[in-house]
Predicted model as a PDB file, atoms N, CA, C, CB and O in Angstrom, pLDDT in the B-factor column:
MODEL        1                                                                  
ATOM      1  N   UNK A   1      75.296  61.445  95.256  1.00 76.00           N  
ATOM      2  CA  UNK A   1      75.037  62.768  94.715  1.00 76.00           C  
ATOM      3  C   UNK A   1      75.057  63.809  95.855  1.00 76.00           C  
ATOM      4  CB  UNK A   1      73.672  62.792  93.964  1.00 76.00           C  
ATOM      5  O   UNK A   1      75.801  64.772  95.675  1.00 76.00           O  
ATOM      6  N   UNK A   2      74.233  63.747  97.187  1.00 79.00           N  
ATOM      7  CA  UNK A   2      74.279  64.378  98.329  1.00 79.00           C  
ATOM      8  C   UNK A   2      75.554  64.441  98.554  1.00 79.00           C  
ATOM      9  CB  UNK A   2      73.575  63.861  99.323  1.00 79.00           C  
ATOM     10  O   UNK A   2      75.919  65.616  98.581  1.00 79.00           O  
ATOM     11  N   UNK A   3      76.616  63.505  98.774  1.00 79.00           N  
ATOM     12  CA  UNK A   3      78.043  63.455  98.845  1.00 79.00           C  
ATOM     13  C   UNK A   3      78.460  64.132  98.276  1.00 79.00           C  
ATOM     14  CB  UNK A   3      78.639  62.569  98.619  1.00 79.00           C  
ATOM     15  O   UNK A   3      78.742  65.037  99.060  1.00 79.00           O  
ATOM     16  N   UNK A   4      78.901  64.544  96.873  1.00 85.00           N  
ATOM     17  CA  UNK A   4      79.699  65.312  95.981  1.00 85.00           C  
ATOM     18  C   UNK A   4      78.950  67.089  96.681  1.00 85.00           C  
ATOM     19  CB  UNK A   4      79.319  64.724  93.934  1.00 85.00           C  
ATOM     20  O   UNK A   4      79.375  68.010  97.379  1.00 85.00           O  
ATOM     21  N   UNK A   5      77.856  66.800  96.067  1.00 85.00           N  
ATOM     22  CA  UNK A   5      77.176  68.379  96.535  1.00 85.00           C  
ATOM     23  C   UNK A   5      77.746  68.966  97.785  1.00 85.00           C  
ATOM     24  CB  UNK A   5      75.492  68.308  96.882  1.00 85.00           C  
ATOM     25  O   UNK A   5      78.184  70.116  97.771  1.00 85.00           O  
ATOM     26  N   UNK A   6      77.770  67.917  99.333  1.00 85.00           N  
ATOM     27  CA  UNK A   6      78.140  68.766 100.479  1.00 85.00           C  
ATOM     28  C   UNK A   6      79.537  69.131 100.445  1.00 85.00           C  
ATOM     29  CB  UNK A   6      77.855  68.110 101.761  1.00 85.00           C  
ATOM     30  O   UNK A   6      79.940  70.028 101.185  1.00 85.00           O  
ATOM     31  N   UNK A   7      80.523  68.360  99.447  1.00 86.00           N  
ATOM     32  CA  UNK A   7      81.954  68.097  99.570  1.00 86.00           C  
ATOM     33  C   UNK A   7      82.002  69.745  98.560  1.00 86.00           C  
ATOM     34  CB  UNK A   7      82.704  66.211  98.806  1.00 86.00           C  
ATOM     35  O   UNK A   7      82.758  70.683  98.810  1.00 86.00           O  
ATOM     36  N   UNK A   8      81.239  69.707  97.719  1.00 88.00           N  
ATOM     37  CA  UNK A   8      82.027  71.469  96.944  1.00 88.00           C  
ATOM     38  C   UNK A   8      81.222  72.349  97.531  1.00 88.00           C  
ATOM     39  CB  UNK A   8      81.910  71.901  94.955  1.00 88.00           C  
ATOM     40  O   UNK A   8      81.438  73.540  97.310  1.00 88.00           O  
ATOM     41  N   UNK A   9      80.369  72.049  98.207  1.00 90.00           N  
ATOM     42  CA  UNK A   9      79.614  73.314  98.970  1.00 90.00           C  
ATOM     43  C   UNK A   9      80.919  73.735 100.272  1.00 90.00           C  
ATOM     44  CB  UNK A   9      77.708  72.652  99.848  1.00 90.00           C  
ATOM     45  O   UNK A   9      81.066  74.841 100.792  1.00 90.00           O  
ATOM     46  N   UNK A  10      81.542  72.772 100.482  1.00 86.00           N  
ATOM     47  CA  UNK A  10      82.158  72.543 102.088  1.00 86.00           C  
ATOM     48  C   UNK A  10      84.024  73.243 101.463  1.00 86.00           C  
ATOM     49  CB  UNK A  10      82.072  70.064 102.838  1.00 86.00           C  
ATOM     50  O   UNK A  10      84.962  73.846 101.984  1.00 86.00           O  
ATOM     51  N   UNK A  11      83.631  72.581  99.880  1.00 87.00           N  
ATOM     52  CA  UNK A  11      85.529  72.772  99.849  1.00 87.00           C  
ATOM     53  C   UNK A  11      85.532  74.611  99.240  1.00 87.00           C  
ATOM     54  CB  UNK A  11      86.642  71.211  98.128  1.00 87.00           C  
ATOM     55  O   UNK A  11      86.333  75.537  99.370  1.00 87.00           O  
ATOM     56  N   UNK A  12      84.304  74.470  98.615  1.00 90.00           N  
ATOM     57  CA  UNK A  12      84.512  76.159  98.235  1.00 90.00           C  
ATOM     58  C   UNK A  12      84.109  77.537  99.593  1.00 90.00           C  
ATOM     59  CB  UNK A  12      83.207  76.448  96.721  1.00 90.00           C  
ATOM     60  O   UNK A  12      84.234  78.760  99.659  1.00 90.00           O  
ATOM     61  N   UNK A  13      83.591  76.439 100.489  1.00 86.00           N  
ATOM     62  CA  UNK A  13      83.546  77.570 101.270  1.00 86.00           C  
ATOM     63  C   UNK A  13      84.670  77.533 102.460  1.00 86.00           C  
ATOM     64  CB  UNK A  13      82.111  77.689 101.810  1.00 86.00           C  
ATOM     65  O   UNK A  13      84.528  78.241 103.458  1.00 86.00           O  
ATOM     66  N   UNK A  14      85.510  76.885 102.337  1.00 81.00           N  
ATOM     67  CA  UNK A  14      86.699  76.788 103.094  1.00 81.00           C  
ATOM     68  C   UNK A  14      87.742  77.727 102.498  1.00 81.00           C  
ATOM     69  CB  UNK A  14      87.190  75.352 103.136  1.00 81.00           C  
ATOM     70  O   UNK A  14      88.647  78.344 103.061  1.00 81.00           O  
ATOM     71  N   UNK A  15      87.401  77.679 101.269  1.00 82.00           N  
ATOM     72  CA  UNK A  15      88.586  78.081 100.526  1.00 82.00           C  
ATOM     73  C   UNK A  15      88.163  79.583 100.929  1.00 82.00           C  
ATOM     74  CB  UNK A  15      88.744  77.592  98.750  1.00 82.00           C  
ATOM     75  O   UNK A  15      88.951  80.323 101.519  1.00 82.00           O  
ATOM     76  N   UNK A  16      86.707  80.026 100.525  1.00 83.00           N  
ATOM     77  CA  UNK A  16      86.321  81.641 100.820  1.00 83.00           C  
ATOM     78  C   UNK A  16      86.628  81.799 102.019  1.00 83.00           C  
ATOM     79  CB  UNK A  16      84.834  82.150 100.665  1.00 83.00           C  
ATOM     80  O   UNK A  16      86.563  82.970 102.392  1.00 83.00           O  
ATOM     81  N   UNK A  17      86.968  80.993 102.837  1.00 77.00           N  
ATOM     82  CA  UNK A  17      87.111  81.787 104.364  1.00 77.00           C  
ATOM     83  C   UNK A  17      88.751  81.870 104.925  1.00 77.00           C  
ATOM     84  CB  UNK A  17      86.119  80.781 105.679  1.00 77.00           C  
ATOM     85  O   UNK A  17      89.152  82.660 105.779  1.00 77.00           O  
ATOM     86  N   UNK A  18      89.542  80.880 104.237  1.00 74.00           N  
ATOM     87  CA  UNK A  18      91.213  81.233 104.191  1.00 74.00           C  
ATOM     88  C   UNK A  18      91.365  82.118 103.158  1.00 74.00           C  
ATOM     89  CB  UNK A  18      92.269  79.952 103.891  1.00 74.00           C  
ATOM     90  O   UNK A  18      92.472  82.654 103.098  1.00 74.00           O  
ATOM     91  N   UNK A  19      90.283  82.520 102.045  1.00 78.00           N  
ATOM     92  CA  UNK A  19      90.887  83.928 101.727  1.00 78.00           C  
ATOM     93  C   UNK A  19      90.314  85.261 102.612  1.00 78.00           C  
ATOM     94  CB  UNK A  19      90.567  84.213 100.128  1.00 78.00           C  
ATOM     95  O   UNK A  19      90.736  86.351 102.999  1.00 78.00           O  
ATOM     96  N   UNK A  20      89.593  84.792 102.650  1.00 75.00           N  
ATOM     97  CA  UNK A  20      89.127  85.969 104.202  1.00 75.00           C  
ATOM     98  C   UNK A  20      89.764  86.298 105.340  1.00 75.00           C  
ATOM     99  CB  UNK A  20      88.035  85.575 104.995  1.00 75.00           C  
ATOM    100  O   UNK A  20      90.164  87.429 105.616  1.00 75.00           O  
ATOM    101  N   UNK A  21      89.859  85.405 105.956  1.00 74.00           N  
ATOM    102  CA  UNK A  21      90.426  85.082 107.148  1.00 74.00           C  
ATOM    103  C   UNK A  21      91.995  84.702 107.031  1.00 74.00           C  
ATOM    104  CB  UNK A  21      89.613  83.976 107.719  1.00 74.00           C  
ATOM    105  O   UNK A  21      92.315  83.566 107.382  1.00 74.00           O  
ATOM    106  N   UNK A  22      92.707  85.336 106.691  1.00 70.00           N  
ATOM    107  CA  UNK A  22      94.482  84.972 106.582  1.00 70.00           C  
ATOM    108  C   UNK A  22      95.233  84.223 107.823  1.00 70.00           C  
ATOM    109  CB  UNK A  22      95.396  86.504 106.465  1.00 70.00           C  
ATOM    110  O   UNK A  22      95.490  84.713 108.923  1.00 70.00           O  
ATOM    111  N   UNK A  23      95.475  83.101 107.427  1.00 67.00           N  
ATOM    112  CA  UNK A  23      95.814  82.144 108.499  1.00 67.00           C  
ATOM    113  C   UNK A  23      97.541  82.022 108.364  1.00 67.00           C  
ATOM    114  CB  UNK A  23      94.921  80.560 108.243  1.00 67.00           C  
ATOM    115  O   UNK A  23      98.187  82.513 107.439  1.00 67.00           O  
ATOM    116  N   UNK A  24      97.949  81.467 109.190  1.00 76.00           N  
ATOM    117  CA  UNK A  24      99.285  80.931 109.218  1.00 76.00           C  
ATOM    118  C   UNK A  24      99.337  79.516 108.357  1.00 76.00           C  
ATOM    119  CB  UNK A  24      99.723  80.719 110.785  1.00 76.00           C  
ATOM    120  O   UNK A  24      98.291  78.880 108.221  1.00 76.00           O  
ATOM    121  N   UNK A  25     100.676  78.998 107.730  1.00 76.00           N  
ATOM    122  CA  UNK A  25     100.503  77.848 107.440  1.00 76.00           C  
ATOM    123  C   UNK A  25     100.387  76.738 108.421  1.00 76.00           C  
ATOM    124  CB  UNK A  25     101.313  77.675 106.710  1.00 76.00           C  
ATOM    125  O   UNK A  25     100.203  75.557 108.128  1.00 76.00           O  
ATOM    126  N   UNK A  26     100.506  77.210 109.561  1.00 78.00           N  
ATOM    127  CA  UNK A  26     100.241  76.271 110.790  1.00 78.00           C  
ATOM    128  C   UNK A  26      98.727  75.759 111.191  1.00 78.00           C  
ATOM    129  CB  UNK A  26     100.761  77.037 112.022  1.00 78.00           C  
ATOM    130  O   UNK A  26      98.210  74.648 111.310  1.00 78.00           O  
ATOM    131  N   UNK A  27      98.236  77.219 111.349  1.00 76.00           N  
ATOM    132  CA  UNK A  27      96.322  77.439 111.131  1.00 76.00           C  
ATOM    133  C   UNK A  27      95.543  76.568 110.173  1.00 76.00           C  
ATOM    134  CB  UNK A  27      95.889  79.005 110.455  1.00 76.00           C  
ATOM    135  O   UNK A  27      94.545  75.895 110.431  1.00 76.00           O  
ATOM    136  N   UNK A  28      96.428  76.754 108.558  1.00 76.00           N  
ATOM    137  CA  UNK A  28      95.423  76.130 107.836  1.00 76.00           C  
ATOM    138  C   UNK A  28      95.832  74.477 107.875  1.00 76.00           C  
ATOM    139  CB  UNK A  28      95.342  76.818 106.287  1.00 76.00           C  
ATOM    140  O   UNK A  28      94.942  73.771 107.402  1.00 76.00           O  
ATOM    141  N   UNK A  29      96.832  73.867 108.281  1.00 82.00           N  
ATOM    142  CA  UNK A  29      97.522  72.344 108.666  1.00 82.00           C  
ATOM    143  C   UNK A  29      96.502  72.087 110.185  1.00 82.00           C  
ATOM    144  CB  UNK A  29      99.756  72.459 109.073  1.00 82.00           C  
ATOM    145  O   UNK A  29      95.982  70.996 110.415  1.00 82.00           O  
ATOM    146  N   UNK A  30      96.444  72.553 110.543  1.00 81.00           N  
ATOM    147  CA  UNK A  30      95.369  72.508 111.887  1.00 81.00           C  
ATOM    148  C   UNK A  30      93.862  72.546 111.444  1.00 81.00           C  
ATOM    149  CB  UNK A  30      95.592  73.920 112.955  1.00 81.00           C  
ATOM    150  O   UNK A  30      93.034  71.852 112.034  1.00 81.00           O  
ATOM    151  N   UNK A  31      93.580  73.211 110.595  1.00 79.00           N  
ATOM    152  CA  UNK A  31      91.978  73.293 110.251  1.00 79.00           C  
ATOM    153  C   UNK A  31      92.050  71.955 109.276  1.00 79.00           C  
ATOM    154  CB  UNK A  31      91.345  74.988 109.338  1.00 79.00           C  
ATOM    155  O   UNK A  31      90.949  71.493 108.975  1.00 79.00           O  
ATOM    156  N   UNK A  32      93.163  71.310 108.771  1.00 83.00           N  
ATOM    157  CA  UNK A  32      92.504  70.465 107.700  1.00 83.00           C  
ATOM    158  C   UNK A  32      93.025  69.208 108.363  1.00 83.00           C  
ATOM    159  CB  UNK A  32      92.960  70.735 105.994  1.00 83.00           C  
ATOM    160  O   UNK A  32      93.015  68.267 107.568  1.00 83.00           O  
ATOM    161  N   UNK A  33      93.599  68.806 109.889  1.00 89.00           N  
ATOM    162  CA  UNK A  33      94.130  67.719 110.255  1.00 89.00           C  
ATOM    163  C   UNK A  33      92.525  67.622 111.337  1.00 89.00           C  
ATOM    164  CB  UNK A  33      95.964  67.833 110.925  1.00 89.00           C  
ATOM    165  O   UNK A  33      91.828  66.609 111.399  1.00 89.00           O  
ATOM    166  N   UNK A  34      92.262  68.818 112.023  1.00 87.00           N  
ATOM    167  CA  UNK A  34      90.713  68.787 112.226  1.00 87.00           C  
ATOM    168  C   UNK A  34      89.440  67.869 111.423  1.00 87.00           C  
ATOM    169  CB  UNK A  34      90.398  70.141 111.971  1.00 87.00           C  
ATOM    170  O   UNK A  34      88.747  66.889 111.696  1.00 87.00           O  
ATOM    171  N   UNK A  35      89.615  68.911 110.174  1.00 86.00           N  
ATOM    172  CA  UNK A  35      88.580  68.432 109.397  1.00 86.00           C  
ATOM    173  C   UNK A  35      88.626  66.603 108.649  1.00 86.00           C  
ATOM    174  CB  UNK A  35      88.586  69.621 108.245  1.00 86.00           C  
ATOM    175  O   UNK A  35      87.719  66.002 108.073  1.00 86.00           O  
ATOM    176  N   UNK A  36      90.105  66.126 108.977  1.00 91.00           N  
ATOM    177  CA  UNK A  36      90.028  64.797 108.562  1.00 91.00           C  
ATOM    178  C   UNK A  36      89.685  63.927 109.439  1.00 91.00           C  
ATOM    179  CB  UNK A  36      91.061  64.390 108.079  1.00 91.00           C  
ATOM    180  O   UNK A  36      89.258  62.820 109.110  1.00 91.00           O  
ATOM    181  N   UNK A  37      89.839  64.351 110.825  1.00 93.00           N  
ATOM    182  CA  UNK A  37      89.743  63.673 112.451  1.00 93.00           C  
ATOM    183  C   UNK A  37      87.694  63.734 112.104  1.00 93.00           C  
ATOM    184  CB  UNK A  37      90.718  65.216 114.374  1.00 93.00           C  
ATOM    185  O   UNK A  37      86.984  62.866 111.598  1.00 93.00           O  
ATOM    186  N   UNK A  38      87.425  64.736 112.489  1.00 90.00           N  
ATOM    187  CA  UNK A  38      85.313  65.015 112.212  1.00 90.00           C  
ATOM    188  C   UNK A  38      85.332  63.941 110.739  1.00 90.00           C  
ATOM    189  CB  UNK A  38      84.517  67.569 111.532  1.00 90.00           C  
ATOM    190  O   UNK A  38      84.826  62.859 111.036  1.00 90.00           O  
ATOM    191  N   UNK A  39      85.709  63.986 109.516  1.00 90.00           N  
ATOM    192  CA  UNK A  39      85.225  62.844 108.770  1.00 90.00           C  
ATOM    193  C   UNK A  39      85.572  61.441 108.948  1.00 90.00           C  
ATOM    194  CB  UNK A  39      85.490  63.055 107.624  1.00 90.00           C  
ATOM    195  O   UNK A  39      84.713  60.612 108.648  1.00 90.00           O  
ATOM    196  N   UNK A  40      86.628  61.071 109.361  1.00 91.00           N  
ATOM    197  CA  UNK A  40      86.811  59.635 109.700  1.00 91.00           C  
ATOM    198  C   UNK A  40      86.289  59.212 110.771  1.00 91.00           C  
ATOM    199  CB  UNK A  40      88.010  59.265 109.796  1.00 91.00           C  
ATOM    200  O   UNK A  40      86.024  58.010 110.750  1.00 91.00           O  
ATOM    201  N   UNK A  41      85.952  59.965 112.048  1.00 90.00           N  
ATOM    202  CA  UNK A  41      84.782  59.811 113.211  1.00 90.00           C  
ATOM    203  C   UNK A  41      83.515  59.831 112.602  1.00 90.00           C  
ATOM    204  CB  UNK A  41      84.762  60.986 114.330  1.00 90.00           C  
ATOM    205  O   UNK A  41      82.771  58.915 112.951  1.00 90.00           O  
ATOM    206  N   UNK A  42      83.002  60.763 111.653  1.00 88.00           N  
ATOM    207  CA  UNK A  42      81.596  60.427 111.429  1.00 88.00           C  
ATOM    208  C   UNK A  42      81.159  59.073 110.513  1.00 88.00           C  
ATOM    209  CB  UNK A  42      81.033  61.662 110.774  1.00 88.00           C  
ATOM    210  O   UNK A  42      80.064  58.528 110.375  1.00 88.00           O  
ATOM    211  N   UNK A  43      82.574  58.752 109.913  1.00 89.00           N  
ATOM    212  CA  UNK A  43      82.220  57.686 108.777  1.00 89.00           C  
ATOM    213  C   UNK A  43      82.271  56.512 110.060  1.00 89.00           C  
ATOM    214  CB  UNK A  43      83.565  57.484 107.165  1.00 89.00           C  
ATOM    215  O   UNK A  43      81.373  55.701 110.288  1.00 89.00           O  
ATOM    216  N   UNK A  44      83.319  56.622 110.684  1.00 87.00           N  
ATOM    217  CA  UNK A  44      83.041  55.187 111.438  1.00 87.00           C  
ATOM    218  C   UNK A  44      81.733  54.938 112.114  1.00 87.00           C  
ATOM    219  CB  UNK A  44      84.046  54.972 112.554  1.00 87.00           C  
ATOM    220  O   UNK A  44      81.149  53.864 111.971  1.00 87.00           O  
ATOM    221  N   UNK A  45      81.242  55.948 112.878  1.00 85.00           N  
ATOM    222  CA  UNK A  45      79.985  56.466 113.369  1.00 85.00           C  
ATOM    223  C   UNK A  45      78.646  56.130 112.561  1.00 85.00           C  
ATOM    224  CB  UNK A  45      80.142  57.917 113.435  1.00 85.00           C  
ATOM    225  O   UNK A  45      77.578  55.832 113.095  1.00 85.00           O  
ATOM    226  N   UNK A  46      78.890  56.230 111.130  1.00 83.00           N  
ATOM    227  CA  UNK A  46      77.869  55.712 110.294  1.00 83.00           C  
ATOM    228  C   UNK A  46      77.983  54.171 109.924  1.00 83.00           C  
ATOM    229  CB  UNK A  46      77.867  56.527 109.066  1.00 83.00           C  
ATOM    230  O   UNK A  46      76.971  53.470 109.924  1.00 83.00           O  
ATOM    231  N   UNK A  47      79.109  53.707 109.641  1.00 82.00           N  
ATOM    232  CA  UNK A  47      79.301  52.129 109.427  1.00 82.00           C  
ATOM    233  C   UNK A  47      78.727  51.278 110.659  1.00 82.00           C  
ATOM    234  CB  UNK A  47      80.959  51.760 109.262  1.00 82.00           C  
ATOM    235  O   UNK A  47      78.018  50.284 110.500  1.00 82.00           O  
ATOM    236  N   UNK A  48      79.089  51.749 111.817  1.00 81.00           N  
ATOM    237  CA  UNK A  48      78.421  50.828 113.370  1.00 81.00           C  
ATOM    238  C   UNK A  48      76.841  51.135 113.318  1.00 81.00           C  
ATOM    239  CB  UNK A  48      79.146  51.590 115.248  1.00 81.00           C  
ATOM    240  O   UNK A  48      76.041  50.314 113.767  1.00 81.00           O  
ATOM    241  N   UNK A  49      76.411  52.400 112.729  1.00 76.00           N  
ATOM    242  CA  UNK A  49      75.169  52.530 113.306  1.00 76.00           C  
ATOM    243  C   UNK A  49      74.371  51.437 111.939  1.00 76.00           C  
ATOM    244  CB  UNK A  49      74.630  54.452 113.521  1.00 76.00           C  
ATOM    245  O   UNK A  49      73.232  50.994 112.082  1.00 76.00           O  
ATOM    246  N   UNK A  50      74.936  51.251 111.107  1.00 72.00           N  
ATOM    247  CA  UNK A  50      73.851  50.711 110.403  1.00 72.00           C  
ATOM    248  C   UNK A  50      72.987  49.944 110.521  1.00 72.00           C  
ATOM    249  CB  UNK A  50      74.053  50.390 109.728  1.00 72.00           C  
ATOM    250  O   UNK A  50      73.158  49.341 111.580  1.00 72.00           O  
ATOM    251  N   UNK A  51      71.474  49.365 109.636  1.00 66.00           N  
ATOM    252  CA  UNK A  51      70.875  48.858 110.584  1.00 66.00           C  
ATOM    253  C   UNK A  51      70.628  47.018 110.094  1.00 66.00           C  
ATOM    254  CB  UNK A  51      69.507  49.872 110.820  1.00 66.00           C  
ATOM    255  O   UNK A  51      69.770  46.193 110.407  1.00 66.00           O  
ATOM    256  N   UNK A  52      71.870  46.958 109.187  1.00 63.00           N  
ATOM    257  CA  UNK A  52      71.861  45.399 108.877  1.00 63.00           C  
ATOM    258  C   UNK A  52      72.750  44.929 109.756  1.00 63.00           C  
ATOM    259  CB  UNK A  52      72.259  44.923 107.415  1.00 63.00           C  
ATOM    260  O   UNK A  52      72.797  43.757 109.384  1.00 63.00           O  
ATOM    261  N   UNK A  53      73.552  45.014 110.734  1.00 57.00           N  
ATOM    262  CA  UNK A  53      74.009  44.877 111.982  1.00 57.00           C  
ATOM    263  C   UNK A  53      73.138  44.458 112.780  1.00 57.00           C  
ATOM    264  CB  UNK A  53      74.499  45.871 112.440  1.00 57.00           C  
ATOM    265  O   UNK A  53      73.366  43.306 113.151  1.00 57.00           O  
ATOM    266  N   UNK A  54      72.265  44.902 113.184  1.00 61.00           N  
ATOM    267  CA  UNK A  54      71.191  44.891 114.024  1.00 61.00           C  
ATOM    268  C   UNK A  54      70.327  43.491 113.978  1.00 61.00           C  
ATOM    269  CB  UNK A  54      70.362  46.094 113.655  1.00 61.00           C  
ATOM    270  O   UNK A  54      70.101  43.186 112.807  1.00 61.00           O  
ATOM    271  N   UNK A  55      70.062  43.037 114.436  1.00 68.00           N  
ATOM    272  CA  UNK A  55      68.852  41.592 115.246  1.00 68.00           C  
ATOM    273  C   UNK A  55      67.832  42.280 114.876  1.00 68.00           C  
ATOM    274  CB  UNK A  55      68.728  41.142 117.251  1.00 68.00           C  
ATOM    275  O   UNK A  55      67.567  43.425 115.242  1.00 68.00           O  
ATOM    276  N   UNK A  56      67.186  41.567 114.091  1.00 67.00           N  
ATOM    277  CA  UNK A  56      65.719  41.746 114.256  1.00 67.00           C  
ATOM    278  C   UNK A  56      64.491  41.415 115.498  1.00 67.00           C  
ATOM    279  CB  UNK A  56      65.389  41.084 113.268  1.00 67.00           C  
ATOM    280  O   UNK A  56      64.541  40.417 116.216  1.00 67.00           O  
ATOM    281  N   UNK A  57      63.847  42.039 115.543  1.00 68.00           N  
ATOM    282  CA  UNK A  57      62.705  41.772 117.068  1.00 68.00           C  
ATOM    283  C   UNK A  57      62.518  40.458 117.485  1.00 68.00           C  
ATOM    284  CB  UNK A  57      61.054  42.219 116.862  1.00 68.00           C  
ATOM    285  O   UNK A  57      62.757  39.531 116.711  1.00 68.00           O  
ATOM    286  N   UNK A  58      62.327  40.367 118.030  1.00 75.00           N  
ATOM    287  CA  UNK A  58      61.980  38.798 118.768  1.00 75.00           C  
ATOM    288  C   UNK A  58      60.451  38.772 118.769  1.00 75.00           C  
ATOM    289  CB  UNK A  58      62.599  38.579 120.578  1.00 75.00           C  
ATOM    290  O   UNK A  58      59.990  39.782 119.300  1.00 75.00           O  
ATOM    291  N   UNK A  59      59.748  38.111 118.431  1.00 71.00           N  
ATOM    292  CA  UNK A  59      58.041  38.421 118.103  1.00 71.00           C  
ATOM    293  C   UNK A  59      57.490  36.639 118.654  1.00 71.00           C  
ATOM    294  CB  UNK A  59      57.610  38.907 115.746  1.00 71.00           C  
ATOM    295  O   UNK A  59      57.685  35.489 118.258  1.00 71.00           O  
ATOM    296  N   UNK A  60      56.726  37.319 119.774  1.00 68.00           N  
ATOM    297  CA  UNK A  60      56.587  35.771 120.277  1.00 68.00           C  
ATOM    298  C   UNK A  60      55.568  34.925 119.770  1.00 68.00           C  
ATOM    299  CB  UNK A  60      56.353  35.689 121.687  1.00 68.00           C  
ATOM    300  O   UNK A  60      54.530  35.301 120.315  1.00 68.00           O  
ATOM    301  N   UNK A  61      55.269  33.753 118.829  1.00 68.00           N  
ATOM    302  CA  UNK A  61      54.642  32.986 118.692  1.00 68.00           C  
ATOM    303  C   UNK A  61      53.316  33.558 118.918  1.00 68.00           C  
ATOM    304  CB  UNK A  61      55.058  32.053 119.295  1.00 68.00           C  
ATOM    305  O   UNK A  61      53.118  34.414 119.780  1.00 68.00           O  
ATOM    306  N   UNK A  62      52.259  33.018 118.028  1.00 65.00           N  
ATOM    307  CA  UNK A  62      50.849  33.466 118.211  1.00 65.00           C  
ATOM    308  C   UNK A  62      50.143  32.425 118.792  1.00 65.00           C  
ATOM    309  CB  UNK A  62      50.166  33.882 116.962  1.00 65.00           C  
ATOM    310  O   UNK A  62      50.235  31.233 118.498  1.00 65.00           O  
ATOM    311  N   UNK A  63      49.297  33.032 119.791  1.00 62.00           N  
ATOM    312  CA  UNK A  63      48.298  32.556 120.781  1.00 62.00           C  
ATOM    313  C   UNK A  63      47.149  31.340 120.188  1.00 62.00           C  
ATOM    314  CB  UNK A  63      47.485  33.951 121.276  1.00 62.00           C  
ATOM    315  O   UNK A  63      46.034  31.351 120.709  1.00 62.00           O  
ATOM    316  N   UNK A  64      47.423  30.380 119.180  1.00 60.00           N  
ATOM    317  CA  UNK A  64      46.869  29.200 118.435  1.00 60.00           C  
ATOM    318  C   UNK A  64      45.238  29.164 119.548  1.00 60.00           C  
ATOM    319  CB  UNK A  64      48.217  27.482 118.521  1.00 60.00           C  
ATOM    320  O   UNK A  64      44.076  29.107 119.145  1.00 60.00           O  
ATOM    321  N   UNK A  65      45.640  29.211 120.702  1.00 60.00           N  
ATOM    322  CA  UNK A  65      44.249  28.781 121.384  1.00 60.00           C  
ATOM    323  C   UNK A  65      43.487  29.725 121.726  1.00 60.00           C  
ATOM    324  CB  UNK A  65      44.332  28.053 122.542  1.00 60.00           C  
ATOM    325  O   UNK A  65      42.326  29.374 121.938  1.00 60.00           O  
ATOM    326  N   UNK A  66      43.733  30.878 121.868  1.00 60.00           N  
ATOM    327  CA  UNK A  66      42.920  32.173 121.778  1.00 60.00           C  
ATOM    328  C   UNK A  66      42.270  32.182 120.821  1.00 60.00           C  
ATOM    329  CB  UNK A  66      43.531  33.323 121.759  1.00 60.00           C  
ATOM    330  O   UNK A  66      41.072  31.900 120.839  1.00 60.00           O  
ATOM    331  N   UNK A  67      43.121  32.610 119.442  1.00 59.00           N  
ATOM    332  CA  UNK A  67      42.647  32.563 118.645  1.00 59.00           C  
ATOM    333  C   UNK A  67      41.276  31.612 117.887  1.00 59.00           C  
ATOM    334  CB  UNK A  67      43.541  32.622 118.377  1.00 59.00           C  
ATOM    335  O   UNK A  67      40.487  32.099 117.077  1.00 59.00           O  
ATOM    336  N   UNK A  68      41.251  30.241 118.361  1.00 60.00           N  
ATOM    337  CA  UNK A  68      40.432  29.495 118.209  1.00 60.00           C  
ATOM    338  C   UNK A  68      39.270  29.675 118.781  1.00 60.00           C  
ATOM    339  CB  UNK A  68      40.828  28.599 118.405  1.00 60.00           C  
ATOM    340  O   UNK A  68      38.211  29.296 118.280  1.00 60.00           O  
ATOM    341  N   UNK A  69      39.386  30.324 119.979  1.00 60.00           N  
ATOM    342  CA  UNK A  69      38.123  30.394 121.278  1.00 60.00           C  
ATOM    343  C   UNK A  69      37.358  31.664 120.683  1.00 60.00           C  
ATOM    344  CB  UNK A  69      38.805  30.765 123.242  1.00 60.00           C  
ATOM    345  O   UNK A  69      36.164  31.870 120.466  1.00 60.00           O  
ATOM    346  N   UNK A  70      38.537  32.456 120.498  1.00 56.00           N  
ATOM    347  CA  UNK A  70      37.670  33.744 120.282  1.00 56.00           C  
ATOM    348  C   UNK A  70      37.679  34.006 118.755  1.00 56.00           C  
ATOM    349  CB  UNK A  70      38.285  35.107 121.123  1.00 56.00           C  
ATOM    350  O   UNK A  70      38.715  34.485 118.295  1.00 56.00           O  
ATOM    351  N   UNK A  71      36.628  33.743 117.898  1.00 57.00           N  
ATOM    352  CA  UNK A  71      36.792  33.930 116.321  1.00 57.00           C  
ATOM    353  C   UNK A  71      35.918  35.399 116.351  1.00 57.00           C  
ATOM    354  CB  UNK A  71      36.006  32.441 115.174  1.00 57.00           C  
ATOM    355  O   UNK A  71      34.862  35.761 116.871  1.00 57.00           O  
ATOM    356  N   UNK A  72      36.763  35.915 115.657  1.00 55.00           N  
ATOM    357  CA  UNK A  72      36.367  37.362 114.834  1.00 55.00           C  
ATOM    358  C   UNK A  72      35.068  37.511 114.150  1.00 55.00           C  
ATOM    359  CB  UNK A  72      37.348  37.638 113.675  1.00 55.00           C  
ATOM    360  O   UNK A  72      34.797  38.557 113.562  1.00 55.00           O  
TER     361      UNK A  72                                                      
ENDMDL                                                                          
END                                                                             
């Protein structure tokens, strides 16, 4: 849902600013070969960072004889 929302917030305000801003057809082939380079870097960027990839902690064994000596 966040997805769709940033994508027409992002595509309608692109569109308001090439009607604003009068570009060449070169300009606007450059702003949108840009804008595909920033999303396929951030998606890869999000697939590596995830965190089921990741090792869980290493948690060392509990102290059996402490615990015995010293009761709570």
């Amino acid at each position: 849902m966040v997805v769709i929302c940033w994508s027409c917030f992002l595509f309608f305000s692109a569109i308001k600013f090439f009607e604003w801003c009068p570009f060449s057809w070169g300009g606007v082939v450059f702003c949108a070969v840009f804008l595909v380079l920033v999303l396929v870097l951030m998606q890869i960027l999000i697939v590596s960072s995830k965190s089921e990839k990741s090792t869980a902690p290493k948690v060392p064994p509990p102290n059996t004889l402490k615990e015995n000596l010293l009761p709570a």
